[in-house]
MARKOLFI-356574 format. One record per residue (C-alpha): x negated, y negated, z negated; residue number from 0. Coordinates in steps of 0.25 Angstrom, whole numbers, plus 5000, padded with zeros to 4 digits. Layout:
((X Y Z) NUM);
...
***
This chain:
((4483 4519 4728) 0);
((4498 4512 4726) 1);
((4505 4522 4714) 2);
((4519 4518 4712) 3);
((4527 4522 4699) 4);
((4541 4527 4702) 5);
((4554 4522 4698) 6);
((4561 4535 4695) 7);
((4573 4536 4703) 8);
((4581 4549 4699) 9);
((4593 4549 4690) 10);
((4595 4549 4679) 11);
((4581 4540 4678) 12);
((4569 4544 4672) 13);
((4561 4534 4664) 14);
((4547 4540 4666) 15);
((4534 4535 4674) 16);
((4523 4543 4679) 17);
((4514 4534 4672) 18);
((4517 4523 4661) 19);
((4511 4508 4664) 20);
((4497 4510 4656) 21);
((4495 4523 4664) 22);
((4497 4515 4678) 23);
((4488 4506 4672) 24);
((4478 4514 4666) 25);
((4478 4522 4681) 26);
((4473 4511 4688) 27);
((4462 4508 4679) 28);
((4458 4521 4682) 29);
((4462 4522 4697) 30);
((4458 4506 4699) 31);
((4464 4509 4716) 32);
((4479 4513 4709) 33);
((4490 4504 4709) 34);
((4503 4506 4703) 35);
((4516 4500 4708) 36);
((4527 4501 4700) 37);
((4543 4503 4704) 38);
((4550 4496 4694) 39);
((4561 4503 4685) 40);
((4571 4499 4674) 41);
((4572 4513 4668) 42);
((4556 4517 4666) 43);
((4551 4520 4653) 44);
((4540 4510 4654) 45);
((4543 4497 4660) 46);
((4543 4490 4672) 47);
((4535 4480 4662) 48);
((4527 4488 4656) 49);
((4519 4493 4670) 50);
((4519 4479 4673) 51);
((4510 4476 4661) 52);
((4500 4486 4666) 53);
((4498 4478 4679) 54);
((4507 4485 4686) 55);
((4516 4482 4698) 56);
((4530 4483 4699) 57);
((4534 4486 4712) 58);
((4548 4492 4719) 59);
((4543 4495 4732) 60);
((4532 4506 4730) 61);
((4531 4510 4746) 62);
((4516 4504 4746) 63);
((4512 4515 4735) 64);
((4504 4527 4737) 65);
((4508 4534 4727) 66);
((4521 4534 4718) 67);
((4524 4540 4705) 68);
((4537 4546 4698) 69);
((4543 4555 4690) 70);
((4556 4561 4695) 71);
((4561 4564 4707) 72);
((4562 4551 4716) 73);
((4575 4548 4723) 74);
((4576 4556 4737) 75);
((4578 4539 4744) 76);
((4567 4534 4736) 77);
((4555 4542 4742) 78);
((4545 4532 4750) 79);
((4542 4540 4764) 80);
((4528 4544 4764) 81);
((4523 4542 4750) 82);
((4516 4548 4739) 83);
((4525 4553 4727) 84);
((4522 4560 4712) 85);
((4534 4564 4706) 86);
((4542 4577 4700) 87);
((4549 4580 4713) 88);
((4556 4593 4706) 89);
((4557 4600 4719) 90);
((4546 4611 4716) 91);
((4556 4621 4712) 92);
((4566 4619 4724) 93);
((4576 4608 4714) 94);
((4588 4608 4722) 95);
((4592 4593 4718) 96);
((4578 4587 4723) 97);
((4577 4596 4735) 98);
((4581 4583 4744) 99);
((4568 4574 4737) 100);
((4559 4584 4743) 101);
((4566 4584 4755) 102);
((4566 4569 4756) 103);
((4550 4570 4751) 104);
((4547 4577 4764) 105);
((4556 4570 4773) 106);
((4549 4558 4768) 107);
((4534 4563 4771) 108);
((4530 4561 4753) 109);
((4521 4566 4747) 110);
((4525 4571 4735) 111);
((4516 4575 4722) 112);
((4525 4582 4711) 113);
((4521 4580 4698) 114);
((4525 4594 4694) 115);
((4516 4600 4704) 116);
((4503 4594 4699) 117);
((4496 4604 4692) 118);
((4481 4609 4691) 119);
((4474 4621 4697) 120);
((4480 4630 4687) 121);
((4495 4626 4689) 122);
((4497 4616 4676) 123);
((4503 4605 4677) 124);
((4496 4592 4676) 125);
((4507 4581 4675) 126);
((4521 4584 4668) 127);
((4531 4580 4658) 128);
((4534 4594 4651) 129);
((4529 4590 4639) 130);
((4540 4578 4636) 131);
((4550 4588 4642) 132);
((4548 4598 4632) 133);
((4547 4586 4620) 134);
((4560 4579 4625) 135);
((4567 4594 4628) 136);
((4562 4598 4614) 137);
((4569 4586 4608) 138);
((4582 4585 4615) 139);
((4584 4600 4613) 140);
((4583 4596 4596) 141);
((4592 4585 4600) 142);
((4603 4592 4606) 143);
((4602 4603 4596) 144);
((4605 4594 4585) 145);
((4615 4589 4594) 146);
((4620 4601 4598) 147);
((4623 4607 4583) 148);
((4627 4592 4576) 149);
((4611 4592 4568) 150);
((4606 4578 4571) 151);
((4605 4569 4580) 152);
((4593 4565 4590) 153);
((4590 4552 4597) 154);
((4589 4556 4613) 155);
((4576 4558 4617) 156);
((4578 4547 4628) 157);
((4582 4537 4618) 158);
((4567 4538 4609) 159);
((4556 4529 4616) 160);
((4547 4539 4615) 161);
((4540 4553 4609) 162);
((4539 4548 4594) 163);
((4552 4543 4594) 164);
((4559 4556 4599) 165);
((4552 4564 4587) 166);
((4554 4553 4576) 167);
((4570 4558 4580) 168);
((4566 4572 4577) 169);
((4559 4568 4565) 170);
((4573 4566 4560) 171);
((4580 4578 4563) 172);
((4580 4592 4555) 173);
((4576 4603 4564) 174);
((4588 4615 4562) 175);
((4585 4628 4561) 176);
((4583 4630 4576) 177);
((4575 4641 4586) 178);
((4570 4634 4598) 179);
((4564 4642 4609) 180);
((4557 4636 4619) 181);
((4551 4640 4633) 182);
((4537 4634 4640) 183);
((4525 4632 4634) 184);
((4521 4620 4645) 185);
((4522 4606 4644) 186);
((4536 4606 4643) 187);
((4537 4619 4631) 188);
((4526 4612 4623) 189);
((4532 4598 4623) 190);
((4544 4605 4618) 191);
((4536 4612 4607) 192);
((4528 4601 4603) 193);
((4543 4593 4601) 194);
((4548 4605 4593) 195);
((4535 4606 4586) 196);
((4536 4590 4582) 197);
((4550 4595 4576) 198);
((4543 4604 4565) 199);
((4549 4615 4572) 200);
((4540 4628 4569) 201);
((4535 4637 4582) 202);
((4536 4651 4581) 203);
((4529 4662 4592) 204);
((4539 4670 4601) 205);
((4539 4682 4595) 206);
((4541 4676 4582) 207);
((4553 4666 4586) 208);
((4562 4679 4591) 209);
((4562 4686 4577) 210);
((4560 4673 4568) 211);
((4572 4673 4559) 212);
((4566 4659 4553) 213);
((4577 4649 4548) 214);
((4572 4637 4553) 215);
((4568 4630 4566) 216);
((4558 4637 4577) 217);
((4554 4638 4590) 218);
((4545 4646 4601) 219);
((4538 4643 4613) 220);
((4539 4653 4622) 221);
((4530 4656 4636) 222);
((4534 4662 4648) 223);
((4529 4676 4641) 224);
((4537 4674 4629) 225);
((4551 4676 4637) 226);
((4547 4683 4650) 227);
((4541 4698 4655) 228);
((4541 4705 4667) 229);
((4552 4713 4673) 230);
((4543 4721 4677) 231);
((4535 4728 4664) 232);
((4531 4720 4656) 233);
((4523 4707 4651) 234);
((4520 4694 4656) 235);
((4511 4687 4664) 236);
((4510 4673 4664) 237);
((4504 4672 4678) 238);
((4513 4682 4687) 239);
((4527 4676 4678) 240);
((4522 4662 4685) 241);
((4520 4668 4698) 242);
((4532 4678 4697) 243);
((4540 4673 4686) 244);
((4552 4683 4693) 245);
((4544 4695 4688) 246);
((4548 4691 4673) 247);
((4561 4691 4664) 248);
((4565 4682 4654) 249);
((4563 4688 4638) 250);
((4570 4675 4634) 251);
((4583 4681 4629) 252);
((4578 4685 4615) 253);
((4575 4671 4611) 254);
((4589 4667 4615) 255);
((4593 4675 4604) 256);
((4587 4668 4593) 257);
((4583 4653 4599) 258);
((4594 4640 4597) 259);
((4587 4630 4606) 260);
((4578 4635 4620) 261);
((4570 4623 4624) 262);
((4564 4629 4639) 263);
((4551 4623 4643) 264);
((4544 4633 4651) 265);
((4543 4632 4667) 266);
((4553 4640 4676) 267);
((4552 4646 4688) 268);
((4564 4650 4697) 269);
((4560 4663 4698) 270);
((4558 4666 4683) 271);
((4567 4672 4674) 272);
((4578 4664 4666) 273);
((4577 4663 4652) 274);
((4592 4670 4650) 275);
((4604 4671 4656) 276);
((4616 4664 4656) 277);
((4621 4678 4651) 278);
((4610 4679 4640) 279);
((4618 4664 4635) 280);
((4631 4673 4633) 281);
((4624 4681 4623) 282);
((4628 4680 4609) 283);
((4613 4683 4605) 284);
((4609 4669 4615) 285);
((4607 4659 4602) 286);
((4602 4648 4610) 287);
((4610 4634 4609) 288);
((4602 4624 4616) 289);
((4593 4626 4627) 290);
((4584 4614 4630) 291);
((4580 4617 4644) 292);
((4568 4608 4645) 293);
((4564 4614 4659) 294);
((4578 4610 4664) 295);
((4577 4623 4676) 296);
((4593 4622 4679) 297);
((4596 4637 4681) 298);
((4583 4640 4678) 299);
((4578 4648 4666) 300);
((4590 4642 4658) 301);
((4601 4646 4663) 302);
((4611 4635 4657) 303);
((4603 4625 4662) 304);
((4612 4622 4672) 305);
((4612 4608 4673) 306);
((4601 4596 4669) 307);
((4605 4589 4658) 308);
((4601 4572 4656) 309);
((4594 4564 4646) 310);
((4608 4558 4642) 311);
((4617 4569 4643) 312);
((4606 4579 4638) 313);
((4614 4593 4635) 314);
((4625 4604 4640) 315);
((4630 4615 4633) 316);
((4632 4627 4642) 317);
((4641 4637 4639) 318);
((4636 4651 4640) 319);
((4649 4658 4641) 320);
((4654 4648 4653) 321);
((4642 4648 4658) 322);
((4646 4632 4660) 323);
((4641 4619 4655) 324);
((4647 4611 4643) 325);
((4645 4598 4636) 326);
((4635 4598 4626) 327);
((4638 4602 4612) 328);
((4652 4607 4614) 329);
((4651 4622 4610) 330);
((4641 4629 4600) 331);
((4641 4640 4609) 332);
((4636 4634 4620) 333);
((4620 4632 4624) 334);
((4616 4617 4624) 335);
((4607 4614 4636) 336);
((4597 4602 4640) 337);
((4592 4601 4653) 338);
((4587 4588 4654) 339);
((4576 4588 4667) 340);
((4571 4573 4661) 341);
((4567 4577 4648) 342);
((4553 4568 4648) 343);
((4561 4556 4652) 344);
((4568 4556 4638) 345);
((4553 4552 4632) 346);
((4549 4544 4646) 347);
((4538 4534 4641) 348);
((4530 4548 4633) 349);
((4532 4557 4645) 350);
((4527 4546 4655) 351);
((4516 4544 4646) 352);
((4512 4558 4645) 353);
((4516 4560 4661) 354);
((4506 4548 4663) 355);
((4495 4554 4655) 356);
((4494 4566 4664) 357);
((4496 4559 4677) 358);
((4484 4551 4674) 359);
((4475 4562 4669) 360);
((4481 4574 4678) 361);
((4485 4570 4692) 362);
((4482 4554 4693) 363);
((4465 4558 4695) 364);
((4470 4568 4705) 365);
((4480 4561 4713) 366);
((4471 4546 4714) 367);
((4458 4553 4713) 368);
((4453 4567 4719) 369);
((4463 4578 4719) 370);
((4453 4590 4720) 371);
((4461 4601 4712) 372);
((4473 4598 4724) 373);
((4481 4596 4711) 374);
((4489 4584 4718) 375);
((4489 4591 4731) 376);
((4497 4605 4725) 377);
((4507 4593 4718) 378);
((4513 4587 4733) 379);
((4524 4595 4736) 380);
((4527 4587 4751) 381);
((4515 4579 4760) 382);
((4520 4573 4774) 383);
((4533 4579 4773) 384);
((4530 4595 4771) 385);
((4527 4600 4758) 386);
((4514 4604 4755) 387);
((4509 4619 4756) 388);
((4512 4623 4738) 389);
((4526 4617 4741) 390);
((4530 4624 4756) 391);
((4540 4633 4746) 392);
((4549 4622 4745) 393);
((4553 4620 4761) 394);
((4564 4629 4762) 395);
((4570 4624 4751) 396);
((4568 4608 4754) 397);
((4571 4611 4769) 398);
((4584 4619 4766) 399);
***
């Protein structure tokens, strides 16, 4: 098998790779029939070089490849007819702006395997970068809150060459007195955790975080239990909210009232509840300054999530009263917002590392080897032009 490595194509670039040059090599002693062409790039976190020294090839023209790898969605004129691609395609939940890649996946007869849909028997996802999201989203929100408030000053995570870097910054900083609540307890909510646990911050249960009256900094983790119950009766059900998460209300509002940072890491679905309202943000009892919406669902569970916000231009402040959008920084009374969808390209040579790690063990045996869990097969979203049978939901849509 010919597996070709993807330069990214989308804007702003991302400087990410499926799998880093030793990986490619370390594949092929494993999988002696697998090749790897590489499309040279001037913007990838590991060089062109660097593959080179592996044994690699460096090739532009990968239309002889069985197989090719990426990490963002791939430009609509790029697509090679016929082919077989792995990448976040970031149409599963009906994305407006990527509704014309899916249509060009089908008019172009690709196979396409979304990372995002590669999960085990039980539903978990086997291959994902929520973990660096959450660490990256954890240490941007710190950022801009000093920022925000004139406290200190962080180097941008983008500008550290890697993990230990971006926390010998935070090593120099004093952490204010500050309440941080944050949502998810995934991938993404523990990588945020284990950044504000790395900060000396002290973690304190729900219950407790509502009537602590503690002078220092804090922070909670909450589950969807924490914050959401049924409209009808009472309780929670963790099985029927994921089925029928439009059965439930949010319960959020009371940690509005005594939170200054929300760092959101937990999964939303369309149909569930949002965490407040922009009405709720009018309140004089809404405490909340900065919202570091890791999840970046815009007009989701956030409701001033409005917009995405970049690596380089990370921040807006949105005004609750206006109900508009402002520069950052301008007005105390306003709610600080990072939306940025990127986050693990901020630490690009860990994340691909880590991404690497669980392609091999996760989904490489699966998808070069035997596939008898059908775990590849539930990930193609489109075969021959149709979408398969698990994704039939989005024809309406992509044919409108």
């Amino acid at each position: 098998m010919k597996i070709g490595i993807l330069r990214e194509s989308k804007v702003p670039v991302d400087w990410r790779v499926p799998l880093h040059p030793q990986q490619c090599a370390d594949v092929m002693k494993v999988f002696p029939e697998v090749e790897f062409f590489i499309q040279p790039s001037d913007t990838r976190c590991f060089r062109n070089q660097e593959y080179v020294k592996q044994g690699l090839t460096l090739q532009e023209d990968l239309s002889d490849c069985d197989l090719l790898l990426g990490i963002k969605e791939i430009a609509e004129h790029l697509l090679i007819p016929s082919k077989r691609y792995m990448f976040f395609s970031h149409t599963i939940k009906k994305q407006p702006h990527n509704k014309k890649l899916l249509q060009a996946i089908l008019e172009r007869r690709i196979e396409m395997i979304d990372y995002e849909c590669i999960k085990d028997q039980s539903g978990q996802r086997l291959i994902a970068f929520g973990r660096f999201a959450g660490i990256v989203g954890a240490y941007n929100s710190m950022r801009l809150y000093g920022e925000k408030y004139r406290l200190f000053e962080l180097k941008p995570a983008y500008k550290c060459f890697n993990l230990e870097e971006l926390k010998h910054e935070l090593q120099k900083i004093r952490i204010p007195a500050i309440r941080i609540v944050v949502t998810g307890t995934g991938r993404v909510g523990n990588g945020i955790c284990e950044m504000l646990d790395f900060m000396r911050i002290p973690k304190i249960d729900a219950r407790e975080f509502l009537k602590s009256k503690r002078q220092h900094a804090v922070y909670t983790q909450l589950s969807s239990a924490d914050y959401h119950s049924r409209k009808a009766g009472s309780g929670f059900s963790s099985e029927e909210f994921h089925a029928h998460p439009e059965k439930y209300k949010s319960d959020f509002l009371p940690y509005t009232e005594v939170s200054d940072m929300l760092i959101t890491g937990a999964f939303w679905h369309p149909q569930a509840p949002v965490l407040f309202s922009k009405a709720d943000m009018k309140r004089e009892s809404f405490k909340i300054k900065l919202i570091g919406d890791v999840t970046c669902d815009f007009n989701g569970s956030v409701p001033c999530t409005i917009k995405p916000t970049t690596i380089y231009d990370p921040a807006y402040d949105y005004n609750p009263t206006s109900e508009g959008i402002e520069p950052p920084f301008g007005d105390a009374r306003n709610i600080t917002v990072m939306a940025i969808e990127n986050l693990p390209g901020e630490l690009p040579r860990d994340a691909s590392t880590y991404f690497g790690e669980m392609m091999m063990k996760n989904v490489l045996p699966y998808l070069l080897g035997k596939d008898q869990h059908g775990i590849i097969e539930r990930a193609t979203i489109a075969r021959e032009g149709k979408l398969t049978p698990p994704y039939q939901y989005l024809q309406t849509w992509v044919s409108a």
